[in-house]
C-alpha positions as CSV (number, residue, x, y, z in Angstrom):
1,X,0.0,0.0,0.0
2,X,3.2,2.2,0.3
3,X,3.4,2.7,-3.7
4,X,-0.6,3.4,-3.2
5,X,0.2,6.3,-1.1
6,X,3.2,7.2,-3.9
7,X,0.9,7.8,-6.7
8,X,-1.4,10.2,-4.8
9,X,1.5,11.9,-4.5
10,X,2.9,11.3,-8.0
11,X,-0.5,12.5,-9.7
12,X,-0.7,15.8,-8.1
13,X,3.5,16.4,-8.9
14,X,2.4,15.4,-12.6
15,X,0.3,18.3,-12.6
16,X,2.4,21.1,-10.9
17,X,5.5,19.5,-13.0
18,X,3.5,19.7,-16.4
19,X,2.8,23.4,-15.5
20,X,6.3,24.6,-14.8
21,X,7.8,22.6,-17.8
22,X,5.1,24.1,-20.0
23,X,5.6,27.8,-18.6
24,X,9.6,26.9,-19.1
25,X,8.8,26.6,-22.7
26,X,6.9,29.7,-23.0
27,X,9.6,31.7,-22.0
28,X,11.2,31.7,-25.3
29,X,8.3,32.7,-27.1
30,X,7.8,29.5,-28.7
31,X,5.9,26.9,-27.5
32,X,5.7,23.7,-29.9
33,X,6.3,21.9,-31.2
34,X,9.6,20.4,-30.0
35,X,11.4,19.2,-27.1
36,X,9.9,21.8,-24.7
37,X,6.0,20.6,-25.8
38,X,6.7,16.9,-25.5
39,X,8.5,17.0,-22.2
40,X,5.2,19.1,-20.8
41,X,3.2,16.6,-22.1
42,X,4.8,13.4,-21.3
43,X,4.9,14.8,-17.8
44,X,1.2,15.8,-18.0
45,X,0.6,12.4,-19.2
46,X,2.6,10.5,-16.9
47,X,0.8,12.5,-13.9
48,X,-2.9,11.6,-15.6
49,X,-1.2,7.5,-15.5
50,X,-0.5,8.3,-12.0
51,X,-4.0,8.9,-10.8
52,X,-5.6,6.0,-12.1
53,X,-3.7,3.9,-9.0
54,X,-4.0,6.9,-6.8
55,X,-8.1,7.6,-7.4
56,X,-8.4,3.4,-6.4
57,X,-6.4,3.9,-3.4
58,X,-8.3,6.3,-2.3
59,X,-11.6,5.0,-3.0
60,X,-10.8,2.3,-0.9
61,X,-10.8,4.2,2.1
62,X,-14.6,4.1,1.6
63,X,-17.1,1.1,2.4
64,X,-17.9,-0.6,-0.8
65,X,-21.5,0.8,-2.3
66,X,-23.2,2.0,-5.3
67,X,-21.9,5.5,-5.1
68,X,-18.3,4.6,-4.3
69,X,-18.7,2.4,-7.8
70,X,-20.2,5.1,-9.9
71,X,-17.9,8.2,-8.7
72,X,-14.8,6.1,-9.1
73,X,-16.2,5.3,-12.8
74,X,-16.9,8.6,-13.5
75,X,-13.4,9.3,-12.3
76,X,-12.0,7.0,-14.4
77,X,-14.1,8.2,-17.5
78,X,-12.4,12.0,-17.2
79,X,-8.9,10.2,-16.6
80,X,-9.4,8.1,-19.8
81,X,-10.7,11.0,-22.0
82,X,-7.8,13.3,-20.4
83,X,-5.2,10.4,-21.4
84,X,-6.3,10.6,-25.0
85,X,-6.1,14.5,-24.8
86,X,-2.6,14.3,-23.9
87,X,-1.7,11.7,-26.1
88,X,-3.5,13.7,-29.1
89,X,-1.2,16.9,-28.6
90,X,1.8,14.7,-28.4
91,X,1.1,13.0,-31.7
92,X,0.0,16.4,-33.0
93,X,3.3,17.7,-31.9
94,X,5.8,14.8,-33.5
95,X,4.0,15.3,-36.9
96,X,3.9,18.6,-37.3
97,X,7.0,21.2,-38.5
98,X,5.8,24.4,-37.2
99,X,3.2,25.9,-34.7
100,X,0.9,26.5,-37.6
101,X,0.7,23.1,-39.1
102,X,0.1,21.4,-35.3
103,X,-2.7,23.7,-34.9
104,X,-4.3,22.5,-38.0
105,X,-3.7,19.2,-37.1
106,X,-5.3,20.0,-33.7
107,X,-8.4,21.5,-35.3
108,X,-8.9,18.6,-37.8
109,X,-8.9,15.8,-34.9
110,X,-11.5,18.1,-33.1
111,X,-13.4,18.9,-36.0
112,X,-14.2,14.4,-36.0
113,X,-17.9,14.0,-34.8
114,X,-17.8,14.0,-31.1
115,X,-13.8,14.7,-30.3
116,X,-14.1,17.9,-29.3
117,X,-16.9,16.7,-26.9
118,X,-15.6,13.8,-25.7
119,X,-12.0,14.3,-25.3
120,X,-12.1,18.4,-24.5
121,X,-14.7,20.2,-23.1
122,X,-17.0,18.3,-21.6
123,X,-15.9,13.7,-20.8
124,X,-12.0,15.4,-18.9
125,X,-14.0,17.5,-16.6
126,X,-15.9,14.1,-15.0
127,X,-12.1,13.7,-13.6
128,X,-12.2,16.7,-11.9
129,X,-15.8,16.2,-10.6
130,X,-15.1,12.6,-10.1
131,X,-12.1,13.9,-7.6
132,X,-13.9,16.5,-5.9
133,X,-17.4,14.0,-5.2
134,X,-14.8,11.3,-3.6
135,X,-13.0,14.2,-1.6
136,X,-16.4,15.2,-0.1
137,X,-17.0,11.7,0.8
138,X,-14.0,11.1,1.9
139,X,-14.5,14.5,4.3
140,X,-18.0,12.9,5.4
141,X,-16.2,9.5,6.6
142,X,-13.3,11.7,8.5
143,X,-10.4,10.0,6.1
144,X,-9.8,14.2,4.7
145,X,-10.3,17.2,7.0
146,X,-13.0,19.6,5.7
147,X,-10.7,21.8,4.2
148,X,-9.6,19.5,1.8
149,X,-12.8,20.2,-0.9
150,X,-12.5,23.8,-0.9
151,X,-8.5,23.6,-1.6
152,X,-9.1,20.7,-3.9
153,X,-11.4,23.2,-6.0
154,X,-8.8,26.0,-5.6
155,X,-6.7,23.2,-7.4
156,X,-8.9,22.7,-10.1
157,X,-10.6,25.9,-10.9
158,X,-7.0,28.2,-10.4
159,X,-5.3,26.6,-14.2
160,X,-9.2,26.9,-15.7
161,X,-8.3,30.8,-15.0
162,X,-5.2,30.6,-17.1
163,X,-2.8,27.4,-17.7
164,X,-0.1,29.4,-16.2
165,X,-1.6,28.4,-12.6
166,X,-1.2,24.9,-13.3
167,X,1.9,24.2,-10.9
168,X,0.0,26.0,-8.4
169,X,-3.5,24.1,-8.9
170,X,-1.2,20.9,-8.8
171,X,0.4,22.0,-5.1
172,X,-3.1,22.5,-3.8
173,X,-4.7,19.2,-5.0
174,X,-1.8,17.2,-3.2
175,X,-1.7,19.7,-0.2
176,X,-5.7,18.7,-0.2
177,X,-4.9,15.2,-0.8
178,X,-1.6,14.9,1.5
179,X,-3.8,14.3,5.0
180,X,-5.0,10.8,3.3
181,X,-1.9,9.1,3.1
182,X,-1.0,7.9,6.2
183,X,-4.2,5.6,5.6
184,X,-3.9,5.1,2.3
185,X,-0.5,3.9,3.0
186,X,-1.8,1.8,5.4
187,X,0.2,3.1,8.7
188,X,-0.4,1.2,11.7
189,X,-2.8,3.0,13.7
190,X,-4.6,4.1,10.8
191,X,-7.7,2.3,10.3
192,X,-8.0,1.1,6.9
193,X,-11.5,0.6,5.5
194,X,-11.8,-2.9,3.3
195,X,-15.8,-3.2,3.5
């Protein structure tokens, strides 16, 4: 359960680490494609990988029911759509030569029936929900402390603003997540819930 408590960690970093890469390659002026783009990405990705193993652990802090099931899925559904976002820009960014051309590229994957849907503006934001649903009940069932929601949605809402927030949204989600992984880790004393 130790490498549980690792990815919680390792999601959140993935985030904050994404941001600062991706506001290192800005600084130039040009931002993809090239190394600068793919690193940001690959880190973005990496951290998206990370929460798959890191939403689970968590969840099993709960008692087994219906809702546990369904916000974990929904979870899982954002993470999955948010995977093939990343993994679009990536490919976008290999095959083009210039800014320009991976903009096209981006615009003719979105402009597919249901991409820009399903992999943009609506499906990635059930990862977000998904987090903050299993936050509250992990709140209700005294596993967070109460202010773990609120900075959870700083998180989340603060690189919505502008991107250039990003490593700070991805400090606050792990500072919100931090207090669960003594259990999630399963630390003697810490009562771990397998119901």
């Amino acid at each position: 359960m130790k490498r549980a408590a690792l990815f919680v960690i390792a999601g959140p970093v993935g985030i904050a680490a994404y941001g600062l890469v991706r506001l290192w390659g800005r600084s130039d002026g040009v931002y993809g494609p090239g190394f600068d783009w793919q690193a940001a990405h690959l880190v973005g990705l990496a951290g998206m990988v990370c929460f798959v193993p890191a939403v689970l652990a968590l969840a099993r802090l709960l008692p087994r029911s219906p809702w546990r099931a369904g916000v974990v899925a929904l979870t899982m559904v954002g993470l999955a759509a948010t995977m093939v976002q990343f993994g679009a820009d990536i490919v976008e960014g290999l095959l083009a030569a210039d800014r320009a051309e991976m903009s096209a590229l981006g615009a003719d994957f979105k402009d597919v029936p249901g991409v820009e849907v399903a992999f943009y503006d609506v499906v990635p934001q059930f990862f977000f929900l998904g987090l903050v649903v299993l936050a509250g009940m992990l709140v209700a069932k005294r596993r967070l402390p109460w202010w773990s929601v609120p900075l959870l949605v700083v998180g989340i809402v603060a690189p919505a603003v502008t991107l250039n927030l990003l490593p700070i949204g991805g400090l606050c989600i792990l500072a919100a997540l931090t207090p669960a992984l003594s259990a999630v880790a399963g630390t003697p004393g810490v009562p771990h819930s397998t119901r």
